[in-house]
C-alpha positions as CSV (number, residue, x, y, z in Angstrom):
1,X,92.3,95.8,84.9
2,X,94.8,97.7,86.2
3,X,95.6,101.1,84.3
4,X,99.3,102.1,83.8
5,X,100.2,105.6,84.1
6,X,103.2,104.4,81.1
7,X,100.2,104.5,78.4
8,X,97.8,107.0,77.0
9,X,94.6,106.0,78.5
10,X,94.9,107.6,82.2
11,X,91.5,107.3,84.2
12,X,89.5,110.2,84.8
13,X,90.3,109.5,89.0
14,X,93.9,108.8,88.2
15,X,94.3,112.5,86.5
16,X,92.9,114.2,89.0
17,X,94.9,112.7,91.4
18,X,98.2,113.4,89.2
19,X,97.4,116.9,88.9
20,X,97.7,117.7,92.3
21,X,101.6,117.1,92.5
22,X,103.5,118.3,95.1
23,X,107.0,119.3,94.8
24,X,108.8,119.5,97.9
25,X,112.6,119.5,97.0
26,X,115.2,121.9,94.7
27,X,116.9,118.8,93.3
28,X,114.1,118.1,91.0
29,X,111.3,115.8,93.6
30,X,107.8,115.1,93.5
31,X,105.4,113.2,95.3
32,X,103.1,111.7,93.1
33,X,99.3,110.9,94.9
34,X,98.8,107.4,92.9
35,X,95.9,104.8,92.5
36,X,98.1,102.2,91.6
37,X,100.7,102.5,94.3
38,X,101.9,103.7,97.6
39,X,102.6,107.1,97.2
40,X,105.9,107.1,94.7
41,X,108.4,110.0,94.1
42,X,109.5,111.9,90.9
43,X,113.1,111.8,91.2
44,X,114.9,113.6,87.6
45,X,118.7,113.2,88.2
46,X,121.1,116.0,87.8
47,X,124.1,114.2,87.8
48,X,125.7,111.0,86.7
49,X,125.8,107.9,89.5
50,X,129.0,106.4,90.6
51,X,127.7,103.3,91.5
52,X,129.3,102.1,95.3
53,X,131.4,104.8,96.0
54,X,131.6,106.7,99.3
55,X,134.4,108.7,100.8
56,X,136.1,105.8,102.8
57,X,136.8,103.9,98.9
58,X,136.9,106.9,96.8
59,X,141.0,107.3,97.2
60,X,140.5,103.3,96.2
61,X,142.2,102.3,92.8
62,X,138.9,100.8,91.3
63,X,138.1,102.5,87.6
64,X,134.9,103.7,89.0
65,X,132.3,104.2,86.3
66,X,129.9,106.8,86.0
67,X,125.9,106.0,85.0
68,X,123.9,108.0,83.4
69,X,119.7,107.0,85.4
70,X,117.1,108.9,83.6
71,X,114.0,109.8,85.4
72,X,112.1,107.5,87.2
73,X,109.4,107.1,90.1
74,X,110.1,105.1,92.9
75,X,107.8,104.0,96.2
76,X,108.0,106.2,99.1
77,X,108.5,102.4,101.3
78,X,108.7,99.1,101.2
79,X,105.8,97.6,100.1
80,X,103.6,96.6,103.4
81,X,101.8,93.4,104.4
82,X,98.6,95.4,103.7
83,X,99.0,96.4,100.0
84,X,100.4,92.7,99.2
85,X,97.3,91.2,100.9
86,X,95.1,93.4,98.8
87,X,97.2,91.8,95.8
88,X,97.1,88.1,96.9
89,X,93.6,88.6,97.4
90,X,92.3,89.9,94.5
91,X,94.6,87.6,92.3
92,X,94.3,84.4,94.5
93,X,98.3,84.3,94.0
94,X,100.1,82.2,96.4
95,X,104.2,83.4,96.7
96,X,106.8,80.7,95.9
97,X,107.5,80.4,99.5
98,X,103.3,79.4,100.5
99,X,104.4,76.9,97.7
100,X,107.5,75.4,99.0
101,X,105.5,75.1,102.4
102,X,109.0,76.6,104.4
103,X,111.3,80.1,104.2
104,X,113.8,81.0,106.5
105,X,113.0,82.8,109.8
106,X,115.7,84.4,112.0
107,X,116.0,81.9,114.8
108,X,115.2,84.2,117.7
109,X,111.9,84.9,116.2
110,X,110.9,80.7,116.2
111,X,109.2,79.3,118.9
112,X,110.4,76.5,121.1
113,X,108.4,74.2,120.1
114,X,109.3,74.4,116.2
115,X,112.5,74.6,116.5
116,X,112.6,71.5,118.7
117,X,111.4,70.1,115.0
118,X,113.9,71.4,112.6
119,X,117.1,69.3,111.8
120,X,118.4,71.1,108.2
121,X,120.7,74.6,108.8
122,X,122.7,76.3,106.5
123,X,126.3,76.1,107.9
124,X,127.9,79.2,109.2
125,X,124.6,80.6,109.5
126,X,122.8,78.4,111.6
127,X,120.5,81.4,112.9
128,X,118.5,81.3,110.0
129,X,115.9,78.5,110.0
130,X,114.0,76.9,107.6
131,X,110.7,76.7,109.1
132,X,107.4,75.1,107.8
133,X,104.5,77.3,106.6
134,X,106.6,80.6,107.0
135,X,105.8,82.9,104.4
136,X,104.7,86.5,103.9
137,X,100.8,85.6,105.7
138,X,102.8,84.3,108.5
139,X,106.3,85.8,108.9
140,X,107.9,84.0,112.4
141,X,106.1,80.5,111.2
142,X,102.5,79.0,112.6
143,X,101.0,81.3,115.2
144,X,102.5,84.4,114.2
145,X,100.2,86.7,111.8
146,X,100.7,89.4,109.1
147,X,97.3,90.6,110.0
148,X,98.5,92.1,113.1
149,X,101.4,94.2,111.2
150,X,99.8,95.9,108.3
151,X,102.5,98.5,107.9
152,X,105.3,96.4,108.5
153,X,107.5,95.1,104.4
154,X,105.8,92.0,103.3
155,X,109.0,89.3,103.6
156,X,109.5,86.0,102.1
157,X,109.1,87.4,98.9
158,X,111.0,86.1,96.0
159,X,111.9,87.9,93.2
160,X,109.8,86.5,91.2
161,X,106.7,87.6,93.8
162,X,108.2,90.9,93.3
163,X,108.2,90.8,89.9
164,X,104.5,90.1,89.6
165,X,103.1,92.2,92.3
166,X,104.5,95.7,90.5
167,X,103.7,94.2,86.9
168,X,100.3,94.0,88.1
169,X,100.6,97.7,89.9
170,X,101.6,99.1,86.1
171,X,105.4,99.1,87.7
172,X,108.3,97.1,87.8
173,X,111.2,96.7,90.0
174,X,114.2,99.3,90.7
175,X,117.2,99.0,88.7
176,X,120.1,98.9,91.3
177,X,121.2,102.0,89.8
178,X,117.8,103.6,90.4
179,X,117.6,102.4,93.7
180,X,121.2,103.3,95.1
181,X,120.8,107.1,93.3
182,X,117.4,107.0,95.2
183,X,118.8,106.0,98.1
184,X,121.7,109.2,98.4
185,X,119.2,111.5,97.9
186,X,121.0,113.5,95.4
187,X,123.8,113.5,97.3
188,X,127.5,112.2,96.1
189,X,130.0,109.5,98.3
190,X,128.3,109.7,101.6
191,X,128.0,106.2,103.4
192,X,124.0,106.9,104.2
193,X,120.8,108.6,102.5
194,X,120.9,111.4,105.1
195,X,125.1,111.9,104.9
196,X,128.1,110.5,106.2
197,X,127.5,110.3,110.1
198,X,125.8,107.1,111.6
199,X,122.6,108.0,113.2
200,X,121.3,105.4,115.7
201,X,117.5,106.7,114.9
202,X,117.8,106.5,111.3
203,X,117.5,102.6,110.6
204,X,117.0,99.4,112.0
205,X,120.1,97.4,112.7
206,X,121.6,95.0,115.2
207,X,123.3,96.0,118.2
208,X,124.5,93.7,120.3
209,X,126.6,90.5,120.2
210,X,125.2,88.4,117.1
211,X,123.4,86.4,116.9
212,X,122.1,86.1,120.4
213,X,121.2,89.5,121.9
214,X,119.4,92.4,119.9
215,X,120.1,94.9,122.3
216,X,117.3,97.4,120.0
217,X,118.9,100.3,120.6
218,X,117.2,101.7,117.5
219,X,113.7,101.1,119.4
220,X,113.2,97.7,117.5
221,X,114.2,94.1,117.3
222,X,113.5,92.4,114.4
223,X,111.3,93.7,111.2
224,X,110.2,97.5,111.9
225,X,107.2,99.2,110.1
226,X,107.9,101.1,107.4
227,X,108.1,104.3,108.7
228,X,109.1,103.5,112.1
229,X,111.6,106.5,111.5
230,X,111.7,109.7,110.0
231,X,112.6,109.9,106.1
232,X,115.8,108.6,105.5
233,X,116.7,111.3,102.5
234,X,115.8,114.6,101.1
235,X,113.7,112.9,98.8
236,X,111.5,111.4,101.6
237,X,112.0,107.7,101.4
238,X,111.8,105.4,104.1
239,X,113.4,102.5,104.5
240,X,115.9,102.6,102.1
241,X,118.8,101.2,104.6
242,X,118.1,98.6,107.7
243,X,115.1,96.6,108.0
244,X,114.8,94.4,105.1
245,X,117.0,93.9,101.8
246,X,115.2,94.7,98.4
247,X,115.1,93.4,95.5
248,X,116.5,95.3,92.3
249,X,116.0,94.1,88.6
250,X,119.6,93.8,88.0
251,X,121.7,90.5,88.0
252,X,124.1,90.1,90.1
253,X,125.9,87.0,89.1
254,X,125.2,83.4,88.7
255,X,124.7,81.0,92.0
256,X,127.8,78.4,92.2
257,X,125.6,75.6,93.1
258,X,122.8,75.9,91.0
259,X,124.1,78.0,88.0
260,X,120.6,79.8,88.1
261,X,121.1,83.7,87.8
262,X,121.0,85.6,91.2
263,X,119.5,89.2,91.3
264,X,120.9,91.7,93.4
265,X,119.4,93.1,96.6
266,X,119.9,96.2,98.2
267,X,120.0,97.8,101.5
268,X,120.9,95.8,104.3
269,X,118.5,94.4,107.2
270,X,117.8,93.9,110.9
271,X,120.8,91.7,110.8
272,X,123.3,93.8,109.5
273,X,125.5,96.3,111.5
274,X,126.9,99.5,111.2
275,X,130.8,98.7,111.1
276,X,130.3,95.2,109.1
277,X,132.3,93.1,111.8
278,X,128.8,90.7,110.9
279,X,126.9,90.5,107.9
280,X,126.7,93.4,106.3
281,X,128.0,97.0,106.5
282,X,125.1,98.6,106.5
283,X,125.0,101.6,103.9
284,X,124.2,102.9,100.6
285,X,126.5,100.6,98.8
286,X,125.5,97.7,100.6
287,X,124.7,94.6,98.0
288,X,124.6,90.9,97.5
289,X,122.9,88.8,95.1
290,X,120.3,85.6,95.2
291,X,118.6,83.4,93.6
292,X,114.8,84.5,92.3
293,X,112.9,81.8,94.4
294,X,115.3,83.0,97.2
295,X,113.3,84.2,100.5
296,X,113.5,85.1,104.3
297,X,112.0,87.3,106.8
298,X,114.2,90.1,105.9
299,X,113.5,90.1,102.2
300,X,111.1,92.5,101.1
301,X,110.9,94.8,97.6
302,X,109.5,98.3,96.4
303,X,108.2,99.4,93.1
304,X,109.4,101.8,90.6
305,X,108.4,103.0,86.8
306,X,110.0,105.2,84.1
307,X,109.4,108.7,83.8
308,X,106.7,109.1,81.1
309,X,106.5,112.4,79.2
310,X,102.9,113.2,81.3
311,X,105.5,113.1,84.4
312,X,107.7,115.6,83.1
313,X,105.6,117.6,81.9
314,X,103.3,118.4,84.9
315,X,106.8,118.7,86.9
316,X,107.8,121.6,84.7
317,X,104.5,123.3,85.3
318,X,104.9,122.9,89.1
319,X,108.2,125.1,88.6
320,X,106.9,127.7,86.6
C-alpha cells in the first residue's frame, strides 16, 4: 500500500528522506526528496493570486479577483512515461484511451500507411487524428513505442487516468490556482514563469506555418522530455509552459454537446505559439477546458498535495 505523507504513519525510509530538505529559494521553496513521487516542491505563498492577469490585460476593465492558495507541493515535471508504466504495471490499469482502442495524434506524427485508413476528423482541426491503438504505451499509434522515451510526459491521459495515478501516489491533481501561482514563480503579471520576455530556449512551441512545417527552432518537434530545458521558474519546475497541456482539478464549464462537465487544462503545447495567431497564446494564463475521458498526444498531468503540518514544520527548521 501506498503511504501518504497527508497522514500520521510516515515510514521509517520516507522520514529519512523528508529530513533532508533542501531549501533553495528566499520566497519560501523546497525540494522535497519523495518515495511516492518525482521529486515535488514546497511552495508557501506570500501573496494573494490574481488569477490570468499579466501586464498586457492588467489596464483591462475585468473585476479581477484576488485568491488566497495555501501551501502546497507540487511535481518538479510532468509525469514521464516511466513513472506511469511503473503505475500501469503494478495496478494492471489500462487508461480510458487503451479502452476506446483510438486517441488523437497530431497528423505529422502518423504514418502513411494509417492515415491512408482514417476517414473521421474533427472539422477545423483536421490535423488531429483519431488513430487506432494510440494511447500513452504507444503515443504516434502502432510502431511507435513509449519504451524508447522514458523521460518524455505520458499523453493520452484522461483526467480521469490522472486522477487515479496521483490518488494512488498519496496526491491528487493541481488546482488551477495552484498550478498558475506555481507556474509565476512567485512572481506577479508577467506573461511567462521566468518574466515577461519570450525566450526561444525556454519551451517547446511551434514555429513555423501551422500545421504543416515545425520549423523546431526550440531544438524539438513534437513532445519534448521533460527537462529538455532548463527550469522554467525560480521555483525549479519544468515544463510548466509548451510541451503538453495539464490537467488541473478545477471545472471549467460544461461541454455543449454532451453536457458532461469539462476540467480545465493548463499550459499550452507543441502546438501552440507564442503570439496566438494559432491555437493558443502560449503563457501563464493559457487555459481551456475538456471533457474527463478527453485525450491526445499533447495531454499529459503532474501531481500535487496539501501542505501538512510535518511540511511546515521541517521548512521552519531549515530557516532557523
Amino acid at each position: 500500500a501506498v503511504v501518504s505523507t497527508q497522514s500520521t504513519g510516515i515510514t521509517n525510509n520516507l522520514r529519512m528522506l523528508l529530513n533532508k530538505l533542501i531549501v533553495f529559494n528566499t520566497l519560501a521553496v523546497m525540494i522535497v526528496l519523495s518515495e511516492l513521487l518525482d521529486d515535488m516542491v514546497l511552495i508557501i505563498p506570500q501573496h494573494k493570486l490574481i488569477l490570468g492577469r499579466t501586464r498586457e490585460n492588467i489596464d483591462s476593465k475585468k473585476d479581477w479577483k484576488k485568491l488566497e492558495v495555501k501551501p502546497f507541493l507540487i511535481s518538479q515535471t510532468p509525469v514521464t512515461n516511466k513513472r506511469f508504466s511503473e503505475f500501469v504495471n503494478k495496478h494492471k490499469f489500462k487508461t480510458e484511451a487503451e479502452v476506446f482502442r483510438w486517441s488523437f495524434v497530431f497528423e505529422m506524427f502518423v504514418p502513411d500507411e494509417i492515415k491512408e485508413q482514417i476517414t473521421n476528423s474533427i472539422q477545423g482541426a483536421e490535423w488531429w487524428m483519431p488513430v487506432e491503438g494510440a494511447y500513452w504505451k504507444y503515443p504516434a499509434g502502432p510502431g511507435s513505442s513509449a519504451d524508447k522515451r522514458p523521460q518524455h510526459p505520458a499523453v493520452h491521459i484522461s483526467y480521469n487516468d490522472a486522477v487515479e495515478f496521483c490518488k494512488d501516489q498519496g496526491a491528487r491533481l493541481p488546482t488551477e490556482s495552484e498550478w498558475e501561482f506555481a507556474a509565476r514563480g512567485g512572481m506577479r503579471d508577467q506573461l511567462y514563469p521566468w518574466g515577461n520576455a519570450y525566450e526561444r530556449k525556454r519551451m517547446n512551441i511551434w514555429q513555423g506555418k501551422f500545421p504543416k512545417e515545425n520549423k523546431g527552432k526550440d531544438g524539438h518537434i513534437g513532445v519534448a522530455p521533460v527537462k529538455a530545458f532548463q527550469a522554467q521558474n525560480s521555483f525549479g519546475l519544468y515544463d510548466m509552459i509548451g510541451n503538453t497541456w495539464e490537467w488541473t482539478s478545477t471545472v471549467y464549464g460544461v461541454d455543449p454537446q454532451t453536457k458532461m462537465p469539462q476540467y480545465t487544462l493548463r499550459g499550452g503545447s507543441y502546438v501552440d505559439s507564442v503570439d496566438g495567431k494559432f491555437n493558443h497564446k502560449a503563457d501563464v494564463t493559457t487555459r481551456m477546458g475538456n471533457t474527463a475521458d478527453a485525450g491526445s498526444d499533447n495531454i499529459g498531468f503532474r501531481c500535487a498535495r496539501d501542505a501538512t503540518s510535518q511540511d511546515l514544520e521541517r521548512h521552519k527548521k531549515q530557516e532557523l
